[in-house]
C-alpha positions as CSV (number, residue, x, y, z in Angstrom):
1,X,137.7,-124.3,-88.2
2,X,140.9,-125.9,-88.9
3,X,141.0,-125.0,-92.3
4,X,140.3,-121.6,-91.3
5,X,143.2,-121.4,-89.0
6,X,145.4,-122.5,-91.4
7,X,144.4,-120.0,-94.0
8,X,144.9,-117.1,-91.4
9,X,148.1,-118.9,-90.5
10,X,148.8,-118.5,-94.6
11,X,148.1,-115.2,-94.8
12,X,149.9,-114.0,-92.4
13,X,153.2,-115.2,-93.1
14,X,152.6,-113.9,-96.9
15,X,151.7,-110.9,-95.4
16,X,155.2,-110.2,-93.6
17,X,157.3,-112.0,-96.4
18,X,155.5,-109.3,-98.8
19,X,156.4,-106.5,-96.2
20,X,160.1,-107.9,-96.0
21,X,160.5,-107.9,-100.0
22,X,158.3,-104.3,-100.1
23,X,161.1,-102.6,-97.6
24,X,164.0,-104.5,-99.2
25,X,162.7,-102.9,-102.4
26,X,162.4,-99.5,-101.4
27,X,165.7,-99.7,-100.2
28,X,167.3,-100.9,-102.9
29,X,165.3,-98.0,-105.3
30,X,166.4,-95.2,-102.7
31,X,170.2,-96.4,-103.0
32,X,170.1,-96.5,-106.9
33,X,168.3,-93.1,-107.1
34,X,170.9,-91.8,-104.8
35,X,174.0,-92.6,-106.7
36,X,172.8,-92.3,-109.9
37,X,171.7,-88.7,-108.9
38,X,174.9,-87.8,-106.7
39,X,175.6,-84.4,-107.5
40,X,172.7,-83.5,-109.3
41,X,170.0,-81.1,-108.4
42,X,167.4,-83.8,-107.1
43,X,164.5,-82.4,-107.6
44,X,165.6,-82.1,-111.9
45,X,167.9,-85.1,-112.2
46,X,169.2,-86.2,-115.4
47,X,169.5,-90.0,-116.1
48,X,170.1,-91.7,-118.8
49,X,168.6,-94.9,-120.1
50,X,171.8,-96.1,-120.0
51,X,172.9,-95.6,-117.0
52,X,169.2,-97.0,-115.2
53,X,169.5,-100.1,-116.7
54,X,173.3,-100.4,-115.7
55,X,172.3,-99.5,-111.9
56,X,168.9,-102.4,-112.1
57,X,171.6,-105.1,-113.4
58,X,174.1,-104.2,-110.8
59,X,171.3,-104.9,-107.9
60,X,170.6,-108.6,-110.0
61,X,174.4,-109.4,-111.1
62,X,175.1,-111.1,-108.1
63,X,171.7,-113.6,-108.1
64,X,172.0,-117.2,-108.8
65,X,171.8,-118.1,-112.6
66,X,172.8,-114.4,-113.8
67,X,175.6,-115.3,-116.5
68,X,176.9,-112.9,-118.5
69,X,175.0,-113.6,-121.2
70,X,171.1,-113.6,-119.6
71,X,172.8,-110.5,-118.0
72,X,173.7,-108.9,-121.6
73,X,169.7,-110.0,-122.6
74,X,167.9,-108.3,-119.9
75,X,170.2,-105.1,-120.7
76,X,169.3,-104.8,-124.0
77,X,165.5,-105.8,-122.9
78,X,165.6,-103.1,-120.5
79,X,166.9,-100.7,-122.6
80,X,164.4,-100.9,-125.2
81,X,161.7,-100.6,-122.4
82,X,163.9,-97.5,-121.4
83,X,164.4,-96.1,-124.4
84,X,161.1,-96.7,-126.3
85,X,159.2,-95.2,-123.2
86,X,161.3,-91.9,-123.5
87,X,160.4,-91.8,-127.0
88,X,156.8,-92.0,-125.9
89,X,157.2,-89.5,-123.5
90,X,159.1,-87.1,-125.6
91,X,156.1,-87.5,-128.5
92,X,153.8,-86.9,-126.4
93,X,155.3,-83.3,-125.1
94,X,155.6,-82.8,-128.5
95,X,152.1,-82.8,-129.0
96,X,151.1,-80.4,-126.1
């Protein structure tokens, strides 16, 4: 019984620590998708790569540990994600 109580007890702070980190998130996402498409027609915005992977390290610049260097890595990781998925993308409309 206690055990039980405990793991209820468990669950239900994960459960409102994942609702906390799920809004912060989305609000987070709705801010970057905002400014990078300020002045665009929002329903066909145009983003670059480039300028994704700027706004995503400028929302983690500021954590603990984030030198300039691990911040240069995960750019150029992101990037390649980025970049290689468009490719993907792009081949694939090609083939249609």
């Amino acid at each position: 019984m206690y055990f039980m109580t405990a793991v209820k007890e468990i669950k239900k702070g994960i459960g409102s620590h994942y609702a906390k980190q799920e809004a912060m998130s989305k609000k987070v996402a709705e801010k970057m998708f905002t400014e990078l498409t300020k002045g665009q027609d929002v329903q066909h915005p145009t983003i670059t790569a480039e300028q994704l992977t700027d706004a995503m390290l400028g929302s983690v610049s500021g954590m603990e540990g984030a030198t300039p260097e691990a911040l240069e890595q995960l750019r150029n990781g992101l990037l390649g994600i980025l970049q290689s998925a468009a490719e993907q993308e792009n081949a694939h409309e090609a083939d249609e």
